[in-house]
C-alpha positions as CSV (number, residue, x, y, z in Angstrom):
1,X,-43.6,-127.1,-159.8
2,X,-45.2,-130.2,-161.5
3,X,-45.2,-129.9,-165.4
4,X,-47.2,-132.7,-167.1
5,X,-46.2,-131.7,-170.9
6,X,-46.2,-128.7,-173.1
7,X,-49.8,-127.3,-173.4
8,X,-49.5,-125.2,-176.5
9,X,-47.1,-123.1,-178.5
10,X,-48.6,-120.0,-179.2
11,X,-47.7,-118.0,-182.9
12,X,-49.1,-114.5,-183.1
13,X,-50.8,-113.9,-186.9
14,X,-51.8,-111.2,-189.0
15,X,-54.5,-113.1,-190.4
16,X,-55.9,-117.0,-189.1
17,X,-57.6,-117.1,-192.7
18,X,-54.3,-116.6,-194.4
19,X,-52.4,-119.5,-192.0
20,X,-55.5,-121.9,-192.3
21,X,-54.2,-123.3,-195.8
22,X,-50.5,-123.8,-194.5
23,X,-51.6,-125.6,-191.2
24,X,-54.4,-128.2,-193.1
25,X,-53.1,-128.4,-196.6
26,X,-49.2,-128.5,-196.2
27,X,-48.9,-130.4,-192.6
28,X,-51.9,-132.0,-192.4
29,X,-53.5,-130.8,-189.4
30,X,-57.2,-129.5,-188.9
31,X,-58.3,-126.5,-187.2
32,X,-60.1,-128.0,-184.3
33,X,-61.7,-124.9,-182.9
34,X,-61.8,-121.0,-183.4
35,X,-63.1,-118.9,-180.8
36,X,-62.5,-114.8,-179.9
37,X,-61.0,-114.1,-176.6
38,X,-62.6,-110.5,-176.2
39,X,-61.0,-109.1,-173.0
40,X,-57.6,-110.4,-174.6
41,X,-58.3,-108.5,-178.1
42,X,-57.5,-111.6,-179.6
43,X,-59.1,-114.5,-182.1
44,X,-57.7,-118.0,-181.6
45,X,-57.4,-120.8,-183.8
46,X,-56.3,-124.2,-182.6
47,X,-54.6,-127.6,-183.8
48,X,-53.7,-130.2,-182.2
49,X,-50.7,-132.9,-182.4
50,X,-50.9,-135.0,-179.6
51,X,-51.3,-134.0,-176.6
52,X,-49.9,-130.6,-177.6
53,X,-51.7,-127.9,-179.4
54,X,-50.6,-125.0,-181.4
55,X,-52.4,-121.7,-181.3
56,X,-52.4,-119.2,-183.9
57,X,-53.2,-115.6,-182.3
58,X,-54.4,-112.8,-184.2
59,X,-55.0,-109.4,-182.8
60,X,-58.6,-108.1,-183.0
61,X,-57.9,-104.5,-182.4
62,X,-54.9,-102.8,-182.9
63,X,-54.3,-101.9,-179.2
64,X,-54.3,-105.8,-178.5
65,X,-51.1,-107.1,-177.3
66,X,-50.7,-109.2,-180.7
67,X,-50.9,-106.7,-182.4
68,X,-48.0,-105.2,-180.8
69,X,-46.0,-108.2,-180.6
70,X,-45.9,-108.1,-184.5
71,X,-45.8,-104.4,-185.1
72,X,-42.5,-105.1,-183.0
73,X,-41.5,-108.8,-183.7
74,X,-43.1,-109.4,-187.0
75,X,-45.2,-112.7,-186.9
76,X,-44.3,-116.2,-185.2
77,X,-43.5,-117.7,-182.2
78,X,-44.8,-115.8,-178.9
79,X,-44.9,-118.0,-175.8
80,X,-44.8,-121.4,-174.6
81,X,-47.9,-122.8,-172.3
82,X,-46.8,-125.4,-170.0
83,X,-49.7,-127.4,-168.5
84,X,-49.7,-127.5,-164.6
85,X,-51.9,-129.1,-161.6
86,X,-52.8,-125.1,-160.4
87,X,-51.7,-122.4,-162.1
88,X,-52.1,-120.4,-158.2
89,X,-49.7,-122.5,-156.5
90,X,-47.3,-122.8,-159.5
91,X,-47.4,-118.6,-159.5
92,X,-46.5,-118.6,-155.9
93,X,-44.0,-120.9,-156.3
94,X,-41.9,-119.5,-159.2
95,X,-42.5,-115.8,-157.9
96,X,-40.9,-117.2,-154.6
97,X,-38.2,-118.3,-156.8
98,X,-37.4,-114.6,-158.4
99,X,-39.9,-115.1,-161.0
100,X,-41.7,-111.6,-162.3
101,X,-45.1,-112.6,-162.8
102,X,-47.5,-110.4,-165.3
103,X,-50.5,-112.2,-164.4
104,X,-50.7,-112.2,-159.7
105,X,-53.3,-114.4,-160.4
106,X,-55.0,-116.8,-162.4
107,X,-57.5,-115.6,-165.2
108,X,-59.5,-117.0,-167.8
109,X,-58.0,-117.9,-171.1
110,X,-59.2,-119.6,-174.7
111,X,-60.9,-123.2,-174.2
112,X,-62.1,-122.4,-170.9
113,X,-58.4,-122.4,-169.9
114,X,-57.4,-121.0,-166.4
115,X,-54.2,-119.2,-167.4
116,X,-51.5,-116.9,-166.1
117,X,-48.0,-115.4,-167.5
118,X,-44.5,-115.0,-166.2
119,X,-42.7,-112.1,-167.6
120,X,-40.0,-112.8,-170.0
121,X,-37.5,-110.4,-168.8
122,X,-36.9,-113.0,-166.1
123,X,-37.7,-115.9,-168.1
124,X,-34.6,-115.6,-170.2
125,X,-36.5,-113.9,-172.9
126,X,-39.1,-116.3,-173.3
127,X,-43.0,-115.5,-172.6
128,X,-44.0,-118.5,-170.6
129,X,-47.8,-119.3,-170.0
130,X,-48.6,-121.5,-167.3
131,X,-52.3,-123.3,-167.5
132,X,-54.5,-125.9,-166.2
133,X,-58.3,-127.3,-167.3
């Protein structure tokens, strides 16, 4: 599989509002974009440090899988997105390898992202989100 860098890290948040000072005060980066990802349950807010980004993800409905994550986890880190050529072939690929996928195929994400997830029960505990433009 052909990784060209580290897309976004993604932190699940109780509240984007309550991170916004934090983020553009304290380190100095600007919110770039904020968008709601409605079939996800989940609002999005973006920054970006090179050619990575960090997304903060907060649950719009407590059913969401955010909000789960933190009723579980507590807030922070939850996944990695690794930017890839095709997220199909790189699916096939690592599921050829013994990878458990969550997503068979492809779906849309935030920024018009084409995005899929490989379970972390075989991704040594780490939610890994492959994506591509």
């Amino acid at each position: 599989m052909e990784i060209s860098h580290i897309e976004h890290l993604g932190i699940a948040v109780k509240s984007i509002e309550d991170q916004l000072p934090y983020y553009e005060e304290v380190l100095g980066v600007k919110c770039y974009n904020i968008e709601v990802v409605a079939d996800q349950k989940v609002k999005t807010a973006f920054f970006r440090i090179g050619q990575t980004k960090i997304e903060l993800l907060e649950p719009t409905s407590e059913d969401s899988t955010i909000a789960r994550f933190i009723e579980k986890r507590g807030e922070g880190i939850h996944h990695i997105a690794f930017a890839v050529p095709d997220v199909q072939n790189a699916l096939a690929e690592v599921e050829s390898k013994g990878v458990q996928l969550i997503d068979k195929s492809p779906r849309g994400g935030a920024e018009g992202l084409s995005i899929a997830f490989l379970h972390p029960k075989s991704t040594h505990g780490v939610l890994t989100e492959l994506c591509m433009d």
